[in-house]
N, C-alpha and C positions, 0 to 999 in steps of 0.2 A: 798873590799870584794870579795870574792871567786865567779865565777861565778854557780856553782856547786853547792852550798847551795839552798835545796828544802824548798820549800813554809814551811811544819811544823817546821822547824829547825829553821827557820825565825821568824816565829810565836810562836816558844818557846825564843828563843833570846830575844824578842822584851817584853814579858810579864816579862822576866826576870829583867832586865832593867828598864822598865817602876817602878817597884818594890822598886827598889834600889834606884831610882830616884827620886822617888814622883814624877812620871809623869801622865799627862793627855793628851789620844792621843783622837783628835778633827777632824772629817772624813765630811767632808759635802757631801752632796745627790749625786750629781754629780761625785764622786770619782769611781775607778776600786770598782769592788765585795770585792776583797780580800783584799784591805786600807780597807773600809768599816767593815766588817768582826773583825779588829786588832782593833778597834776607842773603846773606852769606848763611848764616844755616836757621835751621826748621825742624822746629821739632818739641819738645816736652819744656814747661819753665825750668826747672831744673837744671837739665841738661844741659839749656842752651845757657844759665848763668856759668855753668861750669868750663863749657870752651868758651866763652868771652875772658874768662880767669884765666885761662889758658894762655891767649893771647895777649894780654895786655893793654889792651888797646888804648888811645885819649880819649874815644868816644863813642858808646855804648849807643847803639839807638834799642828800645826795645819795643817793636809792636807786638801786646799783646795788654795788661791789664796792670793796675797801680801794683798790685802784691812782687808781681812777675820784676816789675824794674826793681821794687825796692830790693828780692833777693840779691838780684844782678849786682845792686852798690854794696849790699852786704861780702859780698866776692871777692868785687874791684873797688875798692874802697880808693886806689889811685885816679881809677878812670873817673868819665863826669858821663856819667848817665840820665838818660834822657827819654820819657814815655813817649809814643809815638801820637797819643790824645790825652791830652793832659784829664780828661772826665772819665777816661776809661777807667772804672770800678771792679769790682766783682762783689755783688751779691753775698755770696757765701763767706768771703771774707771779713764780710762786716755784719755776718749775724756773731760774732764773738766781741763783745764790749769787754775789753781790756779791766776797765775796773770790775765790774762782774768775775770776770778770767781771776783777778787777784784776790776778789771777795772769796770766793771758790780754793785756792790754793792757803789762805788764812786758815778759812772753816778748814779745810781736809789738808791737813801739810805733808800726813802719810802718802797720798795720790802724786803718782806718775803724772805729767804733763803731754801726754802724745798730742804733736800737733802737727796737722797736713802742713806742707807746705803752703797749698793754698790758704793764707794767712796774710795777718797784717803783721809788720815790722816789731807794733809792739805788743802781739800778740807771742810773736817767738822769744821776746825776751820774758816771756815770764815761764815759759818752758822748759823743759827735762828734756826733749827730744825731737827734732822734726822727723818726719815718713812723707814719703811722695807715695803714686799709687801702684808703681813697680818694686817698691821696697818696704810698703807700709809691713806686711806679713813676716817678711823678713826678721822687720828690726822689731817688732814687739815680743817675737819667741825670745827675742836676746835680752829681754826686759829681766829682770829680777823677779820669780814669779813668785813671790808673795807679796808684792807690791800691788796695792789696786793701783786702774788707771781711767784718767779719765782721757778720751779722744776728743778732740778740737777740730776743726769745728762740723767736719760734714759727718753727719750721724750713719749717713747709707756704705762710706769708705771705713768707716770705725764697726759696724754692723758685718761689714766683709771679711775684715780683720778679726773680729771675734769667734765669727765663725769655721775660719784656716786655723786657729790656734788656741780654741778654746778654753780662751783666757775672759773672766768677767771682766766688762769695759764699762764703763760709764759714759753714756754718748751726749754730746752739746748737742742741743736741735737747733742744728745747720743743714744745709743742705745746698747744693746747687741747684737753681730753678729749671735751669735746663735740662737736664738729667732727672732730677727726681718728677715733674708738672708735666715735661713735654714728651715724656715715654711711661707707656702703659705694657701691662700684662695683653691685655687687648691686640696692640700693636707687634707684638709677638707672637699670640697667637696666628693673626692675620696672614703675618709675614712669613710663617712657617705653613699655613695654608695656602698662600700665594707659591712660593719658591720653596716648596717640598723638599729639593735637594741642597737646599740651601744653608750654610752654619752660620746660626746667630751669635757674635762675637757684640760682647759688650763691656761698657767702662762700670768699673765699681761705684762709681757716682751717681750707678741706677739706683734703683729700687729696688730690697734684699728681694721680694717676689718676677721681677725680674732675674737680677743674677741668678737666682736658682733655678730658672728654667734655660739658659743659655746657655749655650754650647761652650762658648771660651770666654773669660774674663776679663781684661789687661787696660794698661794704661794706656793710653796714646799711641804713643811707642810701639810697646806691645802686641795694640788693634796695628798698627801698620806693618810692624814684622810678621804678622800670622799672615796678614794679606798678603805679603810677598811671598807665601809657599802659599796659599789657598787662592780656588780659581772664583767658587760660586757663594760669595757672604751678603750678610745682611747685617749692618753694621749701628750699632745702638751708640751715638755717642755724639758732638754739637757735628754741623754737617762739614765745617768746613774743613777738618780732615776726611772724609768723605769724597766731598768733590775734587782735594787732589788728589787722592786713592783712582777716581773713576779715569784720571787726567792719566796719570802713572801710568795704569794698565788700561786701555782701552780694550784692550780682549778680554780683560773680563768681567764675570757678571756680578757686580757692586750697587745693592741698594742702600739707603739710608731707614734704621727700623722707622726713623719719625723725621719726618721734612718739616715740624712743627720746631725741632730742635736747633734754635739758632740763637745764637750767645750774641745778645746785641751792643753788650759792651766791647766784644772782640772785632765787632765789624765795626766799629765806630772808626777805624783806624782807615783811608782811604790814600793813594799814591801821592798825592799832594799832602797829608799829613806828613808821610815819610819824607819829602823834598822839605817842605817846611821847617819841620824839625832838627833834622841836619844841617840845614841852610843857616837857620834862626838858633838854632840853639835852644830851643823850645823844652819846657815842660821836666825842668831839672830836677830828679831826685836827690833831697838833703835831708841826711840820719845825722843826729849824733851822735859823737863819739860814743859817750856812755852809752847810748840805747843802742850803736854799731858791736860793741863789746860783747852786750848780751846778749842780744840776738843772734850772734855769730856760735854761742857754745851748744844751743842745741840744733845747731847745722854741723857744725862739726862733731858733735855726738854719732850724728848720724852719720855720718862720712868713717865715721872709726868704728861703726858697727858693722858697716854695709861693706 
């Protein structure tokens, strides 16, 4: 692609396309403004595999992270789903080694499987249940409580959950870099010294010494529904929900707790990746059958809990 082609010409291209295609472009919180902007919707991995499932679409584009598309084909198993940067990773989903994960369910066969969604493909098929971070609370009270459990893979969302439900968990040390490295207790304090009247709303993928000193908890989602009734926040969590929060409501007064916190596998994803992608056909997610099977029962667990 031409390097010369301006942002509108791209954004005409791309609607054009999309059109032709029976496509559905899928933008999670985290993405640049301008991916964001192009997405027919926006918003949590989850969620968004869940109205693409909705729809049906031929073709799935997903800007946001490898785990995120593979949910998506896990969903739409008709559609042909497509990452929007084929290198796009996540970190935390690849602190859980699948064979480890299985080593772990041999040794302890008694143990619940809780696993975040933020996961790899074949990390949910060796699972009892998935939890996103608006339902992880939820769906572990519904657990069998004389069941031990162990939580996969982020220790600080399994750590929050233990805490709402006072259930012994056993935590994988995982964690997301962004969240757990790039926000401090420190950075809270400040922020609360800085913007006195200000409520520190944060993701569970902080740090337990964090969440406990934070005004409100929530997912994505959550951080962005609280915004929509609150005027003066300080918001802990990657920036790039953040800066469309500041976009949203320009009247109001929206900090970010850490401008350190930037998910750089989610900005990997640029408007010409999204044109490309669509155009090309780029960066195809393919599960197998068998491993689509498995990985499907502890998504649907959770869909029949929640």
């Amino acid at each position: 692609m031409e390097a010369n082609v301006d942002i509108s010409s791209m954004v005409k291209k791309i609607n054009v396309y999309k059109k032709e295609k029976n496509a559905v472009i899928l933008a999670h919180n985290y993405q640049h403004l301008e991916v964001q902007k192009v997405a027919d919707f926006v918003g949590d991995s989850f969620q968004l595999s869940r109205l693409a499932a909705d729809l049906n679409p031929d073709l799935i584009i997903f800007c946001g992270v490898k785990f995120m598309a593979e949910t998506a084909k896990l969903l739409s198993p008709r559609s042909k789903v497509l990452l929007s940067d084929g290198d796009a990773g996540c970190p935390m989903a690849d602190m859980v080694d699948p064979v480890e994960l299985k080593q772990f369910k041999d040794n302890n066969p008694d143990h619940l499987i809780v696993c975040y969604v933020n996961s790899s493909v074949e990390v949910k098929a060796l699972s009892d249940v998935c939890v996103t971070s608006s339902n992880a609370v939820k769906i572990v009270n519904k657990l069998p409580k004389k069941k031990p459990i162990l939580f996969v893979p982020d220790q600080n969302l399994g750590s929050y959950v233990m805490s709402k439900t006072n259930r012994k968990i056993s935590l994988w040390h995982g964690m997301c870099p962004i969240h757990h490295l790039n926000m401090t207790v420190h950075d809270v304090h400040t922020a609360k010294l800085m913007h006195p009247k200000h409520s520190v709303i944060v993701h569970p993928e902080c740090i337990p010494e964090i969440v406990k000193i934070a005004d409100f908890v929530g997912s994505t989602s959550e951080l962005a529904k609280y915004t929509e009734n609150n005027d003066m926040l300080v918001i802990g969590t990657e920036v790039g929900l953040i800066r469309a929060l500041q976009e949203k409501y320009p009247n109001k007064s929206i900090y970010a707790l850490s401008e350190r916190a930037v998910c750089v596998n989610m900005k990997k994803t640029s408007l010409n990746d999204v044109l490309d992608t669509l155009l090309y056909e780029l960066n195809e997610i393919k599960i197998p059958d068998t491993l689509i099977s498995s990985a499907l029962l502890p998504i649907n667990k959770m869909m029949e809990l929640s």
